[in-house]
N, CA, C and O atoms as a GROMACS GRO file, in nm:
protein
  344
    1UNK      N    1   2.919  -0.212   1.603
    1UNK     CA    2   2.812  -0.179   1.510
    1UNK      C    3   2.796  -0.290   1.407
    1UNK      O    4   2.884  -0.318   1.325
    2UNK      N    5   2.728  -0.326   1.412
    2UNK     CA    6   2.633  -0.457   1.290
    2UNK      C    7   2.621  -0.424   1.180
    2UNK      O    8   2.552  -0.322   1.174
    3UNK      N    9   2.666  -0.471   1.052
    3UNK     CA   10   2.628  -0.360   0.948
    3UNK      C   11   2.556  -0.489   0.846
    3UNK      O   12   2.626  -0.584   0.811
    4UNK      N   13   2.441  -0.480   0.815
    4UNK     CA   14   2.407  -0.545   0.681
    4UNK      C   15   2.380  -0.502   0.612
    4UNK      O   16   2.302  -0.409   0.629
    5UNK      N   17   2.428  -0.540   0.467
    5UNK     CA   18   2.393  -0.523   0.334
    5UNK      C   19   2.315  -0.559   0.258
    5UNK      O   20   2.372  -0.649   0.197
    6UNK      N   21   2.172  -0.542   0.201
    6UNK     CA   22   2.077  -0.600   0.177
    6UNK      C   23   2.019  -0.572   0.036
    6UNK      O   24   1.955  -0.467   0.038
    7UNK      N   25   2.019  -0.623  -0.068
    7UNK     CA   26   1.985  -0.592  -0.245
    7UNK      C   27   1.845  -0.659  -0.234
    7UNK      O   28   1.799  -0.737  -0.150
    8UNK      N   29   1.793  -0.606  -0.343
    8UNK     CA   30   1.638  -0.619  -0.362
    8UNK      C   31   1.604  -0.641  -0.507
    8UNK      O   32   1.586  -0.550  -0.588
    9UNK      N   33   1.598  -0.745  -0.528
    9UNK     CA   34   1.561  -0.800  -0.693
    9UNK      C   35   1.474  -0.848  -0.695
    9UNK      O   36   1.398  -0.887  -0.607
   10UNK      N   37   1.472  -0.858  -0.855
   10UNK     CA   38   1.355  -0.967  -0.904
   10UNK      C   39   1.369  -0.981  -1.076
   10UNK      O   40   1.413  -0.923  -1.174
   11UNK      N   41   1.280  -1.131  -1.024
   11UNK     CA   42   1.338  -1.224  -1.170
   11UNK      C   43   1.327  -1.078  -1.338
   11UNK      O   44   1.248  -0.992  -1.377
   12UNK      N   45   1.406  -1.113  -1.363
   12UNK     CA   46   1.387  -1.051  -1.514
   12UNK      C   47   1.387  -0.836  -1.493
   12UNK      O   48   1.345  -0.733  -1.546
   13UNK      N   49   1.438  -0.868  -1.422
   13UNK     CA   50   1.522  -0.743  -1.380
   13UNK      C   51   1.657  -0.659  -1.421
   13UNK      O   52   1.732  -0.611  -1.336
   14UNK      N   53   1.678  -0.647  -1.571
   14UNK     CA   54   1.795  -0.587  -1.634
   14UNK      C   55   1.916  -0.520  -1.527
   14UNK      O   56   2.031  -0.554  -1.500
   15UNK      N   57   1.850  -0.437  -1.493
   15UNK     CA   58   1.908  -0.346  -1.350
   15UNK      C   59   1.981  -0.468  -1.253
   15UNK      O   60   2.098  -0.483  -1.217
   16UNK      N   61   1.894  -0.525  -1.235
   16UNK     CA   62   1.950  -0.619  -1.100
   16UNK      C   63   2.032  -0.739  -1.187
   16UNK      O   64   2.076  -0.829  -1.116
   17UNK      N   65   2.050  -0.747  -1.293
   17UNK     CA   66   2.143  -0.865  -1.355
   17UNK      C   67   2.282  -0.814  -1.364
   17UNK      O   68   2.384  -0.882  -1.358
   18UNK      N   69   2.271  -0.648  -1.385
   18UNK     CA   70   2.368  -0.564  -1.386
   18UNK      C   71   2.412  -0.565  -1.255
   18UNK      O   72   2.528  -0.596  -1.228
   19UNK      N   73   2.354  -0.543  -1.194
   19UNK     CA   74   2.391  -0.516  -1.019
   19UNK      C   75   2.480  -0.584  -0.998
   19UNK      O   76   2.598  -0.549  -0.994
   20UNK      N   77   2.418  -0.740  -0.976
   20UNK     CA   78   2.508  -0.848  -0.933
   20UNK      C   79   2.653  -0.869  -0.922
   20UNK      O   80   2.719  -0.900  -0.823
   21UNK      N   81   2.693  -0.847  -1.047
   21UNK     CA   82   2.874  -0.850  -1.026
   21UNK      C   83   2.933  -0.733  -0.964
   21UNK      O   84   3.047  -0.743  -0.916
   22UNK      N   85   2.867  -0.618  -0.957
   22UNK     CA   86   2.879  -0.505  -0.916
   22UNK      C   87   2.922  -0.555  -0.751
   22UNK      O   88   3.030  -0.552  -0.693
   23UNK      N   89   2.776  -0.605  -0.702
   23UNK     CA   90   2.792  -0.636  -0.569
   23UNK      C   91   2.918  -0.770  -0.531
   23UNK      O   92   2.986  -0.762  -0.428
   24UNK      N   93   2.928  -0.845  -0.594
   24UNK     CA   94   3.022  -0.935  -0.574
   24UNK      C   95   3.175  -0.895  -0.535
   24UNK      O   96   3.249  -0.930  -0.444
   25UNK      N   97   3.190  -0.804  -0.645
   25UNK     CA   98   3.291  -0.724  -0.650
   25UNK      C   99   3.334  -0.658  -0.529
   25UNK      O  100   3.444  -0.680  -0.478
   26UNK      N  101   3.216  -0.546  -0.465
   26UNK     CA  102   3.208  -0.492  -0.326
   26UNK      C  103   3.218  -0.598  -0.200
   26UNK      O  104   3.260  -0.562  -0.090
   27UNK      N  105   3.172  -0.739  -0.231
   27UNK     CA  106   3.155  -0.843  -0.130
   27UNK      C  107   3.301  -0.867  -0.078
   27UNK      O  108   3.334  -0.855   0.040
   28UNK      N  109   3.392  -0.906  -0.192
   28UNK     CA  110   3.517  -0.952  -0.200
   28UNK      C  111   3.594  -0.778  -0.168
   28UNK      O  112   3.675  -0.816  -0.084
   29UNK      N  113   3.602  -0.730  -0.171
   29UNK     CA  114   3.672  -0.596  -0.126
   29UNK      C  115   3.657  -0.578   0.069
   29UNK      O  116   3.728  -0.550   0.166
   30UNK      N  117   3.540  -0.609   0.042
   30UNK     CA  118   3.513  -0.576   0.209
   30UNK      C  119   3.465  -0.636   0.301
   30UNK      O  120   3.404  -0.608   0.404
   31UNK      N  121   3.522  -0.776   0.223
   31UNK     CA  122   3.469  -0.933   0.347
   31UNK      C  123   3.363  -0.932   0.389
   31UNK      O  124   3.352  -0.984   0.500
   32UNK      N  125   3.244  -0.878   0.332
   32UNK     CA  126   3.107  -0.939   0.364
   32UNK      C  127   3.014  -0.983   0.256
   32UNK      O  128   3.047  -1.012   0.141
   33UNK      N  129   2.908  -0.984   0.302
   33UNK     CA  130   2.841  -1.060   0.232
   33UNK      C  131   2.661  -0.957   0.224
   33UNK      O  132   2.590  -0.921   0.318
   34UNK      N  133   2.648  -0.946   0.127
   34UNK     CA  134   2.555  -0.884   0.056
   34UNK      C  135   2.401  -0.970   0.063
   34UNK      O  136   2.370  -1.049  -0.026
   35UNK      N  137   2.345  -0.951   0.139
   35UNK     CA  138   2.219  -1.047   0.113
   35UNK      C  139   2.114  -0.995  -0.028
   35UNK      O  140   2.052  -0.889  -0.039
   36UNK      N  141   2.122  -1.109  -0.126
   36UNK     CA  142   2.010  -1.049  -0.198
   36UNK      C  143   1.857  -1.145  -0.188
   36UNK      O  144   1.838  -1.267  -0.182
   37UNK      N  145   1.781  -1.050  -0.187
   37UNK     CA  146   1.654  -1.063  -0.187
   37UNK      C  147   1.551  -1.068  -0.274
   37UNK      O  148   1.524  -0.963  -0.333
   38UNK      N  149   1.481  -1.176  -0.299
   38UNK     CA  150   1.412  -1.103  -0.433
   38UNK      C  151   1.245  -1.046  -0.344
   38UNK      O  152   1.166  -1.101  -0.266
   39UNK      N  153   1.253  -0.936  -0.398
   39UNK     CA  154   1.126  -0.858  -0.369
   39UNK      C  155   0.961  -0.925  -0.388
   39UNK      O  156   0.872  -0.911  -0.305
   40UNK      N  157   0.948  -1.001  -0.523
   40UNK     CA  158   0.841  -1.015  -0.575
   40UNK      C  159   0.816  -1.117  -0.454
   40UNK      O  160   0.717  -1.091  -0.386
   41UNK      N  161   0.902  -1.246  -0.412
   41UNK     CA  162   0.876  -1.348  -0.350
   41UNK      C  163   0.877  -1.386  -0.187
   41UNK      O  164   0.856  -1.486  -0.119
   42UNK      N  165   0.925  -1.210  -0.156
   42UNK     CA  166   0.892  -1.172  -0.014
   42UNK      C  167   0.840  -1.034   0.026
   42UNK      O  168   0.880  -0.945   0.101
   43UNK      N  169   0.718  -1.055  -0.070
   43UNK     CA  170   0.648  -0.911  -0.018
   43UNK      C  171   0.661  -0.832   0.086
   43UNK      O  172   0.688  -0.714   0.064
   44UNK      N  173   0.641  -0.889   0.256
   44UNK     CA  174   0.665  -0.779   0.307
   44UNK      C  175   0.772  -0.668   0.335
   44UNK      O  176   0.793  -0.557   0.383
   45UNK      N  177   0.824  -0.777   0.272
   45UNK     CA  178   0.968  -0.574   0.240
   45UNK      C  179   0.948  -0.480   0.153
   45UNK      O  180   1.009  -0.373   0.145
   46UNK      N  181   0.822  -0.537   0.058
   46UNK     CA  182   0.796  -0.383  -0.005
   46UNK      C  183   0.704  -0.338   0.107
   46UNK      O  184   0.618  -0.268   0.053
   47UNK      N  185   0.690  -0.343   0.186
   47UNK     CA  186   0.570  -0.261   0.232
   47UNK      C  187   0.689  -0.193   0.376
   47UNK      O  188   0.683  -0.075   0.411
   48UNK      N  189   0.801  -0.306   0.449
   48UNK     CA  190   0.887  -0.284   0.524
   48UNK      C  191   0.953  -0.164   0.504
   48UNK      O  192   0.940  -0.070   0.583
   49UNK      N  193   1.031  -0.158   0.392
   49UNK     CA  194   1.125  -0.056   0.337
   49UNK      C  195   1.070   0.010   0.248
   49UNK      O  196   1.152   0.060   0.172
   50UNK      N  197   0.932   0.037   0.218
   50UNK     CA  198   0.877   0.156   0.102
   50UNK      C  199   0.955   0.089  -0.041
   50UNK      O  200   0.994   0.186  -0.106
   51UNK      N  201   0.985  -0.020  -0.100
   51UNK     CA  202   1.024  -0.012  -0.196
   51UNK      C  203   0.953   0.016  -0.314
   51UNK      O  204   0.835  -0.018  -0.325
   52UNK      N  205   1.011   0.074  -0.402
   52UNK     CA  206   0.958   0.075  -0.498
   52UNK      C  207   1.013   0.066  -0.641
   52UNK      O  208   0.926   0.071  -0.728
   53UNK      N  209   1.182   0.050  -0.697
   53UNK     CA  210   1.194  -0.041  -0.790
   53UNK      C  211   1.322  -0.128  -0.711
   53UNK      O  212   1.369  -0.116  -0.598
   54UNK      N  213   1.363  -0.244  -0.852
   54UNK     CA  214   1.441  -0.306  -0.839
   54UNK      C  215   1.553  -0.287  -0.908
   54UNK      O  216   1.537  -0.284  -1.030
   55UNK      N  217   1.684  -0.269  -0.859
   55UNK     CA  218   1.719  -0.324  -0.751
   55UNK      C  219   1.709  -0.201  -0.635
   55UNK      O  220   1.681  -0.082  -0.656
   56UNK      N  221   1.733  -0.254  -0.531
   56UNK     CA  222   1.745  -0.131  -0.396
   56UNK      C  223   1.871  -0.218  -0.316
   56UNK      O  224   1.903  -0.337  -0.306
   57UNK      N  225   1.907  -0.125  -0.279
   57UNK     CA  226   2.000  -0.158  -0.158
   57UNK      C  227   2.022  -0.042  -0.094
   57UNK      O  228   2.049   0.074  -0.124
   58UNK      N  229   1.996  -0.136   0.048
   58UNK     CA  230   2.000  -0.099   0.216
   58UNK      C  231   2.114  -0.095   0.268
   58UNK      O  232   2.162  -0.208   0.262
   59UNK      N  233   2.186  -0.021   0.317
   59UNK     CA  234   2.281  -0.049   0.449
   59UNK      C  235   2.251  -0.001   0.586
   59UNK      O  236   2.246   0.100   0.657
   60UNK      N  237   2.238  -0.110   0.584
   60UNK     CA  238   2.160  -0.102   0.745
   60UNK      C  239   2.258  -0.144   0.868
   60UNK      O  240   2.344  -0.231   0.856
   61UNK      N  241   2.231  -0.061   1.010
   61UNK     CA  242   2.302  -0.068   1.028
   61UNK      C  243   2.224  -0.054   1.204
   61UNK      O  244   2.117   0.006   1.208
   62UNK      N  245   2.265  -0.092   1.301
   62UNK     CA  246   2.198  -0.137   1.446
   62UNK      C  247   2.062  -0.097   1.398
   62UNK      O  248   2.011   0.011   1.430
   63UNK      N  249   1.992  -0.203   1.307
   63UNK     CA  250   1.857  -0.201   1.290
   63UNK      C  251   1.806  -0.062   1.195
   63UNK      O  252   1.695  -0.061   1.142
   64UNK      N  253   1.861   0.003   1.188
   64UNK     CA  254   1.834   0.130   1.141
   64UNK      C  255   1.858   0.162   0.959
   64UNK      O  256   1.973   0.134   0.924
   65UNK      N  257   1.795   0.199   0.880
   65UNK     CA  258   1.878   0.170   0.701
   65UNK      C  259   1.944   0.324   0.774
   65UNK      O  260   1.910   0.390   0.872
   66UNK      N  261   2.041   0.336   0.682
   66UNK     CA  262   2.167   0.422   0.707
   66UNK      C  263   2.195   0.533   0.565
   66UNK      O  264   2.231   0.650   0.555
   67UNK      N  265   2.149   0.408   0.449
   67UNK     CA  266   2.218   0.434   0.285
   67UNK      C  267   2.093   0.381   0.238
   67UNK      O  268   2.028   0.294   0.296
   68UNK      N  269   2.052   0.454   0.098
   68UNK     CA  270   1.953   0.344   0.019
   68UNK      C  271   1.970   0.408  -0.125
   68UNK      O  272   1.945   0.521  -0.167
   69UNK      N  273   2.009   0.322  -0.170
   69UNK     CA  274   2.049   0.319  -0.339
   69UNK      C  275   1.923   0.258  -0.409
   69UNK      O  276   1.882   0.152  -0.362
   70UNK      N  277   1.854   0.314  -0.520
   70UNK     CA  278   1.773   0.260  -0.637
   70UNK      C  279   1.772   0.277  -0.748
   70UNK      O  280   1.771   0.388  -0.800
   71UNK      N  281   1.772   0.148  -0.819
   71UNK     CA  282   1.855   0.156  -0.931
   71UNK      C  283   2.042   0.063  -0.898
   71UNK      O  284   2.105   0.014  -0.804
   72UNK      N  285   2.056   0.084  -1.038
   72UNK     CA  286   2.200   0.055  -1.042
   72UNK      C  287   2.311   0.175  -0.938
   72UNK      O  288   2.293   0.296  -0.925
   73UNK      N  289   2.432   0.082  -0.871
   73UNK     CA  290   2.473   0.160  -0.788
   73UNK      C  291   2.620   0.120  -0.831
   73UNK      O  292   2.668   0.010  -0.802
   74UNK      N  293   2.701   0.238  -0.916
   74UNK     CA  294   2.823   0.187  -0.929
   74UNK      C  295   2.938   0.168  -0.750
   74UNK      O  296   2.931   0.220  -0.639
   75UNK      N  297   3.044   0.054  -0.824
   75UNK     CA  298   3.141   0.007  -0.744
   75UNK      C  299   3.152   0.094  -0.598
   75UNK      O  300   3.117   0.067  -0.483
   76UNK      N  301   3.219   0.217  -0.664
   76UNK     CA  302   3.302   0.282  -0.569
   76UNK      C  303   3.202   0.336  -0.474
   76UNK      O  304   3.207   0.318  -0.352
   77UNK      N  305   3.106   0.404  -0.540
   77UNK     CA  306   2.962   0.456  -0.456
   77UNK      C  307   2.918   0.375  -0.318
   77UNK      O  308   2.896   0.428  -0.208
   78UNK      N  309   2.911   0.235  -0.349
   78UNK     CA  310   2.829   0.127  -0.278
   78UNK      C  311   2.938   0.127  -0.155
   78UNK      O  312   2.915   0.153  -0.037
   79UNK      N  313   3.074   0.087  -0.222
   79UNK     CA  314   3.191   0.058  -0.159
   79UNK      C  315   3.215   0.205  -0.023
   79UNK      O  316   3.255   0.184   0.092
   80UNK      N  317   3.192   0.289  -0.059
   80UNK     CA  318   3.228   0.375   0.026
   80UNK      C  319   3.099   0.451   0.154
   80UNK      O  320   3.113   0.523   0.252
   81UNK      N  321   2.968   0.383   0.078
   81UNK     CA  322   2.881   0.409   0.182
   81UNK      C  323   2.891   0.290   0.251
   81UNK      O  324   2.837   0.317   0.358
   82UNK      N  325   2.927   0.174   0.255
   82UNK     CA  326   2.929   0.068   0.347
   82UNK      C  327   3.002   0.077   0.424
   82UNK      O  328   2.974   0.055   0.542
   83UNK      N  329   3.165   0.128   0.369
   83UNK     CA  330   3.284   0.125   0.479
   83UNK      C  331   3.265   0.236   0.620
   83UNK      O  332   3.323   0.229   0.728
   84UNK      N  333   3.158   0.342   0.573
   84UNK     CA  334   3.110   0.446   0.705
   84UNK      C  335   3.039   0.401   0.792
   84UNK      O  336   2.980   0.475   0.871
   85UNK      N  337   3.028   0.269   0.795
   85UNK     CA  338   2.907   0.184   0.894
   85UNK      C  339   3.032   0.076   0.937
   85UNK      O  340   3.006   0.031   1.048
   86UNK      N  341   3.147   0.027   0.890
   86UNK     CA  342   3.218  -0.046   0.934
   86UNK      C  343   3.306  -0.067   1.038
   86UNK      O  344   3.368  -0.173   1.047
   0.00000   0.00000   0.00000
């Protein structure tokens, strides 16, 4: 099973400045790697994934989202919906 992790920002985004170490944190716990995205500068993922604020994160997983967090997503939360796709 394939699992990616996918965040959704944009510039000047309080939420998503917060996020960041959040996710780093989860990166280094569980040897992967978190793709972040900024929303404003690749539109078609708002229209892809229905987004509608920043930040979002996806765990997606054989093509499929699995998890979707919006808004700030503490540590343990993020950490433990990823490891059910691992």
């Amino acid at each position: 099973m394939a699992v990616t992790v996918l965040c959704f920002s944009q510039e000047g985004c309080m939420g998503c400045v917060e996020q960041e170490p959040i996710n780093r944190e989860v990166e280094a716990a569980l040897g992967l790697t978190i793709q972040e995205i900024d929303a404003v500068k690749n539109p078609h993922f708002i229209k892809e994934y229905g987004l509608r604020v920043t930040p979002t994160i996806l765990v997606v997983s054989d093509g499929q989202v699995k998890e979707r967090f919006e808004g700030v997503v503490h540590r343990e939360e993020l950490e433990g919906a990823i490891r059910k796709y691992l």
